[in-house]
N, C-alpha and C positions, 0 to 999 in steps of 0.2 A: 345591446344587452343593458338594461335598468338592473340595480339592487338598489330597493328603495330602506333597505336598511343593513347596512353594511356593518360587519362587524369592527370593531376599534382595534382590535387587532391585527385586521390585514390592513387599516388605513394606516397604522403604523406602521406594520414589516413595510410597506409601500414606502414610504416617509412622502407620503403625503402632502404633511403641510409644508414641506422643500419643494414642491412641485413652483414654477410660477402661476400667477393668478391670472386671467382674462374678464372683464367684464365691459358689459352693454346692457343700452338704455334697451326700451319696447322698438323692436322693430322686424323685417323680415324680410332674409336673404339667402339667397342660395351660396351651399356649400360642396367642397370635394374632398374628403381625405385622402392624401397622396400615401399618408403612413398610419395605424393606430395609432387612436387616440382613446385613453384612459382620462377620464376627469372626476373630481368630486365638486359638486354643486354646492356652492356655501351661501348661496341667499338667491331669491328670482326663481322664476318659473318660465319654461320654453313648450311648445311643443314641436319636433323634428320629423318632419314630414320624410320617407325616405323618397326618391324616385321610383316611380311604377317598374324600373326594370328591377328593381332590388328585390319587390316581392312582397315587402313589409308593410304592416300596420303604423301612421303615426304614434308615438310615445309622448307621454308628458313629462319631464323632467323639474325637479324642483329640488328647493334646498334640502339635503342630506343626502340625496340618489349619489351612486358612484354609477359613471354608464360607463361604457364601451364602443366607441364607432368606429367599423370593420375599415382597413385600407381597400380604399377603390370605392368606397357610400359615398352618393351623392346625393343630398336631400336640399329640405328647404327648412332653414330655421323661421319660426315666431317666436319672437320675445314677447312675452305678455308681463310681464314684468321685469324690470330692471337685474340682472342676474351676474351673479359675481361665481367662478367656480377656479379650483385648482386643475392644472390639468399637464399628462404628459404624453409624448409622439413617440412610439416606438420604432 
């Protein structure tokens, strides 16, 4: 799930920018969620491939999107640009 404009209100109720931060250069690697993950994207752009058993369309993600990626997604990240985002594991 993308919200490519997230209101400032639930980035707050969230506390957000208490999350820790994660970032990386351009590059592309596969990933697994073992737990949800919520993040806010604070600079850079990706696109997130999911794996064909998931079902999904790749996504493009970029600074201000809040996404969502479900526990058990396995996709493949591209960095296409250098990307910095907040993020939390439920």
């Amino acid at each position: 799930m993308v919200d490519s404009s997230p209101r400032q209100e639930m980035l707050n109720a969230l506390r957000v920018s208490d999350w820790p931060t994660w970032g990386c250069e351009e590059s592309e690697f596969p990933w697994h969620y073992d737990r949800t993950e919520s993040c806010y994207v604070l600079q850079g752009s990706a696109v997130v491939t999911p794996d064909v058993v998931h079902g999904a369309d790749e996504v493009v993600i970029c600074a201000g999107d809040f996404c969502i990626f479900p526990r058990g997604m396995s996709c493949t990240w591209r960095v296409t640009a250098p990307i910095q985002k907040h993020y939390s594991f439920e």
